[in-house]
TORTORLUM-877478 format. One record per residue: x negated, y negated, z of N, C-alpha, C, O in turn. Coordinates in steps of 0.2 Angstrom, whole numbers, plus 5000, padded with zeros to 4 digits. Atoms other than C-alpha are relative to their C-alpha. Example, Ala and Ser with C-alpha at 12.3 -4.5 7.8 and 13.67 -1.06 7.14 Angstrom:
! residues 2
499650065000493850225039499649945000499149955003/500450064999493250055036500449955003500149895004/
This chain:
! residues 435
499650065000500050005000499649945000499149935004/500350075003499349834993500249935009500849925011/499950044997499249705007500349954998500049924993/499550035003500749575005499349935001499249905007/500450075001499349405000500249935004499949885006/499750064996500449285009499949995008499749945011/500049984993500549375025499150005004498950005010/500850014999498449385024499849945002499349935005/500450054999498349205022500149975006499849935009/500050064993499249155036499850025006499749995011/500649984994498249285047499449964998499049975003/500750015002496849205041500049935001499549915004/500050074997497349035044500350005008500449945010/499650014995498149085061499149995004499049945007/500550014996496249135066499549965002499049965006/500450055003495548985059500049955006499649925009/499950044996496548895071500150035007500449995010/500349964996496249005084499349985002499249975008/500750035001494448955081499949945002499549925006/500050084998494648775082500449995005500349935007/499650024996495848785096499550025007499550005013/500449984993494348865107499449954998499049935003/500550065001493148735100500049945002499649905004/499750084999494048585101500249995008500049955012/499650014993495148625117499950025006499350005008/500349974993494948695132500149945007500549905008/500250064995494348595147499549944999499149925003/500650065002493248465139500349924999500949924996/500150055000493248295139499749974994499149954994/500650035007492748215119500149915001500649885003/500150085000492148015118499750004994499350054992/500650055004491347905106499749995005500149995010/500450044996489847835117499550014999499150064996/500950035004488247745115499650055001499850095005/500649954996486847855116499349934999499349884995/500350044999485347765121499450034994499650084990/500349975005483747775110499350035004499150035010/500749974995482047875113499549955002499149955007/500550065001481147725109500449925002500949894999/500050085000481347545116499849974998499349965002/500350065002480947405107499949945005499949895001/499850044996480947295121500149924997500049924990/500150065004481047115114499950004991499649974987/500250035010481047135095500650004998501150034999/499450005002482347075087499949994991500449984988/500250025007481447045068499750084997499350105000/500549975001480847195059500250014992500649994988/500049995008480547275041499950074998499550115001/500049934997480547445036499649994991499849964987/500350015004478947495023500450064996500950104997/500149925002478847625011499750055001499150055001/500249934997478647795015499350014996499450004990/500449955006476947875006500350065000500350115004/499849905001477748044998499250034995499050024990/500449975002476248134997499950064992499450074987/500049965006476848254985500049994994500050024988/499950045008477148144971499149955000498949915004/500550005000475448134965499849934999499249905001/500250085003475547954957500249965005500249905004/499650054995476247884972499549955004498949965005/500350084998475747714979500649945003501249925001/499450055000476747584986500249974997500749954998/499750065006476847474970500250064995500450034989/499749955004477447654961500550055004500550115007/499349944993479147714972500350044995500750084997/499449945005479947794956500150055001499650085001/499849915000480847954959499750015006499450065005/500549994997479947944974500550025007501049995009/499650004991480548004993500049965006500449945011/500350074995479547885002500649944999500949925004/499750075002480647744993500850025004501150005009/499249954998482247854996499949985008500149935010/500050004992481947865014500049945003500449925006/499950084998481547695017500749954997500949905000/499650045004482847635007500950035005501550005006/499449994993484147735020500150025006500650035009/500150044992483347695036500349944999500949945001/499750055002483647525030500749975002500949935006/499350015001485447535026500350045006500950035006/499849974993485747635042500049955005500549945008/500250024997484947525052500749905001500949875005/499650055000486147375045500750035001501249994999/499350004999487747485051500249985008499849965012/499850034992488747425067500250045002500150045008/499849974997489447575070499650094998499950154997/500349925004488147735064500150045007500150025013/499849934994488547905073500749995000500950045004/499350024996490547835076500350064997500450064991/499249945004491647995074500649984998501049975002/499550044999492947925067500950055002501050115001/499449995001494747945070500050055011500550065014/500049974993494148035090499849945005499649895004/499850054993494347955108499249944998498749964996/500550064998493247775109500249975004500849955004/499650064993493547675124499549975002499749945007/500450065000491947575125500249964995500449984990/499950055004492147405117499349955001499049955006/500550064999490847265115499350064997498750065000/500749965002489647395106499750014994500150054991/500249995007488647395090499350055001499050065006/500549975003487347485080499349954998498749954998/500650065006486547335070499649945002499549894999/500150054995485647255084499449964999499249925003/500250035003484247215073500049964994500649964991/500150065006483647075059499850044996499250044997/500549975002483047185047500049964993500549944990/500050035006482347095032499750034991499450084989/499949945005482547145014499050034998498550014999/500750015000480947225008499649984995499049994995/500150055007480847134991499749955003499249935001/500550074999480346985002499350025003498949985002/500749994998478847085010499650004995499149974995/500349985004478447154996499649944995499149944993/500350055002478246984988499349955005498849935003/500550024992477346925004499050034999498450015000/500549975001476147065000499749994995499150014995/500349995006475847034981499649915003499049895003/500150064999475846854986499149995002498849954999/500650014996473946874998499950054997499450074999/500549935005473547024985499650025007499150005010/500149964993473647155001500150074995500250064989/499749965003473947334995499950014994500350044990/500349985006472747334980500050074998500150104993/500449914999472147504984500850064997500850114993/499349945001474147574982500150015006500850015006/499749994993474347595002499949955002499449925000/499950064998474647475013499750015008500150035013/500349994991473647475031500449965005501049935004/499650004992474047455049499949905001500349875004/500250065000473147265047500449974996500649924997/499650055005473947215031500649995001500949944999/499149994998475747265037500049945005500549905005/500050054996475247145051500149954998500649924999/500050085003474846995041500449984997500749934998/499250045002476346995030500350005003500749965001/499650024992477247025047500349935001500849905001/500350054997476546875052500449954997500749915000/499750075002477146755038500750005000501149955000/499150025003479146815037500050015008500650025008/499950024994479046805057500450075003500950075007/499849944997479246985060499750015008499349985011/500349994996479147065076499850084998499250105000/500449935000478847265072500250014990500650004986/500149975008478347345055500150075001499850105005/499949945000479147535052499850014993500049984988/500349965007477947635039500050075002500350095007/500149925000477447815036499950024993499749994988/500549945004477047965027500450064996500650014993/499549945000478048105022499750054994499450034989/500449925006477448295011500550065002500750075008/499749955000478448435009499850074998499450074994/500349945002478248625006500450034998501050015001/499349955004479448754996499750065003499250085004/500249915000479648944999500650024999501150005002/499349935003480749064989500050055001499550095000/499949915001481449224991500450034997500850014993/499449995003482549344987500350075002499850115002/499749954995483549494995500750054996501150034992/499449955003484749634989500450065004500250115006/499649984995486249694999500550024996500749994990/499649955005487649844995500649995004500549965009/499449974996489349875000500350054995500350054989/499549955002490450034997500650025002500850055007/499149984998492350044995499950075002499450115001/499649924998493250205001499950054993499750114994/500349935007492850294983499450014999499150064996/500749985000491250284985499649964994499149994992/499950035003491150134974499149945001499249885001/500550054997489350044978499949944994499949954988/499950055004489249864972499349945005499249925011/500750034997487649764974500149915000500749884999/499850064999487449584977499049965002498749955007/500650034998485749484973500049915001500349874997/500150074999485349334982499249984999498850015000/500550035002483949194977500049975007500549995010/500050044997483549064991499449965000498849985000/500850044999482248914992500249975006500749985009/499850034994482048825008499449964997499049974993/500550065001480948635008500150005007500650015010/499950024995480348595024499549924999498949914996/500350064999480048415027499649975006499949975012/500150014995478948335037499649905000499149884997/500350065000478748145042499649945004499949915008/500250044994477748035052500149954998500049924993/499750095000478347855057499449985004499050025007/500550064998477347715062500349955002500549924997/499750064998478047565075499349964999498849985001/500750044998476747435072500249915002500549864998/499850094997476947255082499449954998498849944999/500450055003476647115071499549975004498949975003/500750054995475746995084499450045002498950015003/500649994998474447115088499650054996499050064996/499949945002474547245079499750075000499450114997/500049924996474547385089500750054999501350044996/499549945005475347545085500550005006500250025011/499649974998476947555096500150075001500150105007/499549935002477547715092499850044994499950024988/500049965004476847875084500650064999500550115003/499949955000478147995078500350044996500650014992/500049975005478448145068500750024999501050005003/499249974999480248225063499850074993499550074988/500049945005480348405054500650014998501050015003/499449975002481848455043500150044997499750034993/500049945004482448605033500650004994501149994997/499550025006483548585016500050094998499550134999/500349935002483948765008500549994995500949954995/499549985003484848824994500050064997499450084994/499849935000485448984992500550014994500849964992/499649965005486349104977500250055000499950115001/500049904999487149254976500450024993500949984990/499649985006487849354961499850104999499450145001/499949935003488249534954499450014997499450074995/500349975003486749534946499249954999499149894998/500550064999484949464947499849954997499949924992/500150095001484449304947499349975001498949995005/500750035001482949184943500149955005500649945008/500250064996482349044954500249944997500349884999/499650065005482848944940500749955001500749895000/499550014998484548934947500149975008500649975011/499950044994484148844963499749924999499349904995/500050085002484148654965499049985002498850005007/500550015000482348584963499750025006500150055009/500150024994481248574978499849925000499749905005/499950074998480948374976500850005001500949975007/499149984999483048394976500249995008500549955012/499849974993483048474991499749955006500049935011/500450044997481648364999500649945000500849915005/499650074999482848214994500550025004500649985009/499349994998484448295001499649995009499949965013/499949994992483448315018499549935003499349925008/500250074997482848125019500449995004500349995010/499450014997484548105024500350005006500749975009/500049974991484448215040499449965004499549945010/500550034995482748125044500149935000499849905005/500050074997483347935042500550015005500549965008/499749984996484648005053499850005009500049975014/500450024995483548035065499649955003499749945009/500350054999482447905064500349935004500149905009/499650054999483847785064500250035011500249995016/499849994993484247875083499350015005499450045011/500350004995482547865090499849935001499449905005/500550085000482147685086500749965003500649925007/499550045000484047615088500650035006500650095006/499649964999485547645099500450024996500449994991/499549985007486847735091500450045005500350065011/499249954998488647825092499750075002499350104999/500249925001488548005098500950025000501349985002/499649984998490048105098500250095007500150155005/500449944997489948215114500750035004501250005004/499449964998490948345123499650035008499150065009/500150004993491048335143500350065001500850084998/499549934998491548495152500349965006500049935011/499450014994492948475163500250065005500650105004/500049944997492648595176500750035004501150005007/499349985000493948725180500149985009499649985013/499750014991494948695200500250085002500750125000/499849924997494948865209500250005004500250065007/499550014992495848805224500750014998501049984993/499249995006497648865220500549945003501049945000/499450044997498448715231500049964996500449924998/500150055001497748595217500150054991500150024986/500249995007497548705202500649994994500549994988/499450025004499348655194500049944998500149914992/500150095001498848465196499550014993499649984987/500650015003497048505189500350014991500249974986/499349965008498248595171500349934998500349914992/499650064999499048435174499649954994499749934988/500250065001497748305171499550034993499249994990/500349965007496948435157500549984993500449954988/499550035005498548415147500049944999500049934993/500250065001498448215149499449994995499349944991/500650015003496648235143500150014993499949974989/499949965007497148335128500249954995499849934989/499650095003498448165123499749945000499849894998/500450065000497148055127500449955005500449905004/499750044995498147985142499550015005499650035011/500550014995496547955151500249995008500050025013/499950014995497247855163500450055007500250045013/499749984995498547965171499550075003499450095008/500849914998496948135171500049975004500249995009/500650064994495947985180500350015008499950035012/499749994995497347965193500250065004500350075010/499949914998497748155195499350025005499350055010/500849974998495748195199499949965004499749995010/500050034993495748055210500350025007500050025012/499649974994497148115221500050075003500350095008/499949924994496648315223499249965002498949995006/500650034996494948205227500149975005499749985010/499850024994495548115240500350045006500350035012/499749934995496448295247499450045002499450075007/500349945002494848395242499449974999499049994995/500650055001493448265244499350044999498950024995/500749965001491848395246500150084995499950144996/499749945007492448505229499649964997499849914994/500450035006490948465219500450044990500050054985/499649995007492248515202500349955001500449914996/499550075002493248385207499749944998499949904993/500650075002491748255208499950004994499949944992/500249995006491248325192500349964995500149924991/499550025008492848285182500149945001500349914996/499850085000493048095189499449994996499549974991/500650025005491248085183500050014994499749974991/499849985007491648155167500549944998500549914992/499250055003493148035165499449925001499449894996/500350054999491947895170499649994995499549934993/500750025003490447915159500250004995499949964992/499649975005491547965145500349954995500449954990/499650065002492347775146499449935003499449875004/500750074997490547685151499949985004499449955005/500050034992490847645168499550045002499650085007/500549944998489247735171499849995008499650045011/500250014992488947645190500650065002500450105006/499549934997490647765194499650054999499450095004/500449925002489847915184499550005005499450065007/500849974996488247905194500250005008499950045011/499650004994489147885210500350065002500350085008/499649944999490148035209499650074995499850134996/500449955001488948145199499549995005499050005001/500450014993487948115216500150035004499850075008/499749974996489148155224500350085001500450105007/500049975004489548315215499350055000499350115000/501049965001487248365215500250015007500150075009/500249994996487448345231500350065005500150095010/499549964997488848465237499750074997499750125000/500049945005488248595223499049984998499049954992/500850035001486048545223499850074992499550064987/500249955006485948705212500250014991500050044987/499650005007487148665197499549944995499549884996/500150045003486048595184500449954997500149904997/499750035005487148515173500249935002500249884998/499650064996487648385189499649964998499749904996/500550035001485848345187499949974994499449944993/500150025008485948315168500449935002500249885000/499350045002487548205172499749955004499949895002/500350064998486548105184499549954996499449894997/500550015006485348085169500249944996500049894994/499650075008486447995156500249945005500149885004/499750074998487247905169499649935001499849875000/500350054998485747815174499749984993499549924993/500050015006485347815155500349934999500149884999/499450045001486847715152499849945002499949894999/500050074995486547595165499149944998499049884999/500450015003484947565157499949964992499649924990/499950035006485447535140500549955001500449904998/499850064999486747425145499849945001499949885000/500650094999485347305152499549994994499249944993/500550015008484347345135500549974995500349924992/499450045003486047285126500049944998500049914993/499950084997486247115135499549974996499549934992/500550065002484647055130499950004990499449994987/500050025007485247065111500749975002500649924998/499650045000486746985116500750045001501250015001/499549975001487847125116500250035006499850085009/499949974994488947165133500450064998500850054994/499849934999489447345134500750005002500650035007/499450004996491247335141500350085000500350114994/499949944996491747495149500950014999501249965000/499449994999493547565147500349965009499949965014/499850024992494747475163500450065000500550084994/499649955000495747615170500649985004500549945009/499350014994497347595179499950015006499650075007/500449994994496947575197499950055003500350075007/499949924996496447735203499750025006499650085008/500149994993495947695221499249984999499049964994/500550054998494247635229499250074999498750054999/500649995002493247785225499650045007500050055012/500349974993492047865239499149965000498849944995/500450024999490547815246499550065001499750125002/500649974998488847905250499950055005499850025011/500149944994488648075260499449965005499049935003/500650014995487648045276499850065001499950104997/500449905000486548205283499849995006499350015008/500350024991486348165301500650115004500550155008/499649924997487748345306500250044995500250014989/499549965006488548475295500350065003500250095008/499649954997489748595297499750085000499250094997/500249944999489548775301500350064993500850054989/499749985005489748915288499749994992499149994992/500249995006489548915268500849964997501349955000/499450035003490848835254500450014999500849974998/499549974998492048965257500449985006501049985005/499550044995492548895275500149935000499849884997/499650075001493748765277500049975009500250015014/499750004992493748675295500549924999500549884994/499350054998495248545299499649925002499249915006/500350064999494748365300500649985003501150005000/499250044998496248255312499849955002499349935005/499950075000496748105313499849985007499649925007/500150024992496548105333499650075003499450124999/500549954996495448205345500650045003500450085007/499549964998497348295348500250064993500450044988/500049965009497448455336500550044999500550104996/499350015004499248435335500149944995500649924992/499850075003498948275326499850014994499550064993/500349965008498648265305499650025000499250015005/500549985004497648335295499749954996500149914992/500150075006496748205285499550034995499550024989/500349945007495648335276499750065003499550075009/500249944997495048505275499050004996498950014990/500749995003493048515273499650075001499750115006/500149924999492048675269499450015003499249955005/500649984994490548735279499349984996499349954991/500650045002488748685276499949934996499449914992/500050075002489248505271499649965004499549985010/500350034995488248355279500649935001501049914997/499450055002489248195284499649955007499149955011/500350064995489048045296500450025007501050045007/499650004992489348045316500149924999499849884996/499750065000490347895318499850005010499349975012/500150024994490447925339500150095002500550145000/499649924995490548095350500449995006500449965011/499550034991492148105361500050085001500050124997/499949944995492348265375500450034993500950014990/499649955003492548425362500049984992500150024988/499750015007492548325346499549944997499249895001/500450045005491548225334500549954996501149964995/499650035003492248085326499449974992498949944992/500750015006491448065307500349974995500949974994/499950045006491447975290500050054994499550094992/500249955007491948065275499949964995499849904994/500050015005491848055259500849934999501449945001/499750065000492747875254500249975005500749945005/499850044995492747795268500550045007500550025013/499450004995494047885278499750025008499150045008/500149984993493947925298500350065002500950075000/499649934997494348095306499550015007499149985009/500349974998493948195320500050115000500550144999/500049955002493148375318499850015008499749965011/500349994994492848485334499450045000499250094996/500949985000490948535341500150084998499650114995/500249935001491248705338500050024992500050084991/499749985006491548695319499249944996498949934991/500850025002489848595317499350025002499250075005/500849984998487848615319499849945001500149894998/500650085000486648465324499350034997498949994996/
């Protein structure tokens, strides 16, 4: 019996979406936001981007760019360099505002290039670490971007069978080239002309073929081809070690295993999904204010924070969050970008550019800094009673798990009176702590 074509495709598109529903969905958190660069420029605000030397084009020189890669590469750092928004996923969550890409002057390179024939620099065909200086000099640049670049090919070629139920073998020869490229950049600072910044980038282009029946190397796209197609991945690069740029990034939203909250936590995941930030924000706030020493919950505020640029919150509560769980790397990543952030917003300002941070709808005052002077007895599985009064008929104001540290506020007969997380006051009793 012949499989009904219709019914296959929509298996096939069920699994498609199947595939993308565990890619995309889940518990994660997606944003637009800055990513900082590897490289700071501190003060430059003038620069110019040379041409590449492509070594493998034998005539090459900078006054001969034809058909050349060096030129190619330059010519879409450049045009990157002038976007306001490179890396912007479009059409996915942004909730920073006040943020560009194009935070230099970059000047066309027909005027350098003029500049250079001008003092007859660059006779030789390449253009030095000193000459790039001097014509720097006259258009009032502050950094000169040059380099290098050379490529290598390697082809193969591979023969793989399959056999129907009859006993049918049917072969299947594939060709492939692979180019790998390799670049070295050069930051060079006009006023003195000292090298900034050395650095290299490797990238790989392939094209592959496959048919019933053998095939020549003939039929794969050059390798200067390929070398062109993979400028494209390396001004990419380039463009994100020198500049900031958009990233599109996927926060985890860690799962709630407390079952008294875990319908909330569902709760504020399905808002995430709609992009109802706001209301997630408020949801995670409130089983944090019940469940203050749950470094998942800390997590996921921090998540919602750094995700909308408010990086001082992020770094606050992914602190809060290391410090409950010291062993969870990831926290320690999230303390990372955070202060990232906070860094690059102060590299921003002095282009003129204010980072403004998502406002969220008030979602409470937040918590303050664990102290470490007592802690409670036990591991993360015990829960002991914090109340309102040193009588333990009186509330409950939170329930904390065992080997936490926290501040002594005062000792009354029997009972500890201490500061938790966000300010609040409790008292817990001596027998449910250590000193």
């Amino acid at each position: 019996m012949k499989p009904n074509s219709s019914l296959l495709l929509l298996f096939l598109l069920s699994i498609c979406t199947i595939a993308q529903a565990q890619l995309f969905g889940g518990n994660d958190f997606f944003a637009n936001t800055p990513r900082p660069p590897e490289l700071y420029l501190e003060g430059v605000k003038k620069i110019a981007i040379l041409n590449f030397l492509d070594e493998n084009n034998k005539q090459a020189s900078y006054w001969n760019p034809v058909k050349d890669n060096g030129a190619k590469l330059a010519d879409l750092l450049t045009a990157n360099l002038l976007k306001s928004d490179f890396g912007l996923t479009a059409g996915k969550g942004l909730y920073v505002d006040g943020f560009r890409t194009n935070i230099f002057t970059v000047v066309e390179r027909s005027q350098l290039d003029n500049v250079l024939r001008e003092q007859k620099l660059g006779a030789s065909g390449a253009i030095g670490d000193s000459e790039a200086s001097q014509a720097g000099k006259l258009l009032g640049l502050d950094v000169i971007v040059s380099g290098g670049l050379s490529y290598r090919s390697e082809d193969s070629k591979s023969v793989s069978s399959t056999k129907d139920d009859k006993g049918v073998v049917t072969y299947y020869y594939t060709v492939k080239r692979e180019v790998v490229i390799d670049v070295r950049v050069k930051f060079i600072k006009v006023e003195s002309g000292q090298v900034l910044s050395l650095k290299s980038f490797t990238k790989l282009s392939t094209d592959t073929k496959t048919s019933n029946s053998p095939l020549s190397y003939d039929v794969l796209l050059a390798p200067e081809s390929l070398a062109n197609q993979a400028c494209d991945l390396v001004s990419n690069d380039i463009m994100a070690y020198m500049c900031p740029t958009y990233q599109f990034q996927q926060l985890d939203i860690w799962r709630i295993k407390n079952k008294e909250f875990k319908e909330k936590s569902k709760e504020a995941v399905d808002f995430l999904k709609d992009r109802k930030i706001d209301r997630a924000l408020l949801i995670f706030i409130s089983i944090y204010e019940q469940d203050s020493y749950n470094p998942a919950i800390a997590n996921n505020v921090a998540v919602l924070y750094e995700g909308t640029g408010n990086y001082e919150k992020a770094l606050e509560y992914y602190k809060i969050a290391f410090e409950l769980d010291p062993s969870e790397k990831d926290l320690k990543k999230g303390i990372q970008r955070a202060e990232a952030g906070l860094v690059l917003v102060k590299y921003l300002a002095g282009y003129g550019i204010e980072l403004k941070p998502y406002s969220f709808a008030d979602a409470g005052s937040g918590s303050s800094a664990l102290a470490d002077r007592i802690s409670t007895r036990g591991n993360s599985k015990d829960r002991y009673e914090v109340r309102e009064s040193t009588d333990v008929t009186s509330a409950v104001v939170a329930k904390i798990p065992g080997g936490i540290s926290f501040e002594i506020v005062e000792k009354v007969s029997g009972w500890y009176k201490i500061k938790l997380i966000g300010g609040k006051m409790g008292y817990i009793e001596t027998k449910n702590v250590k000193e």
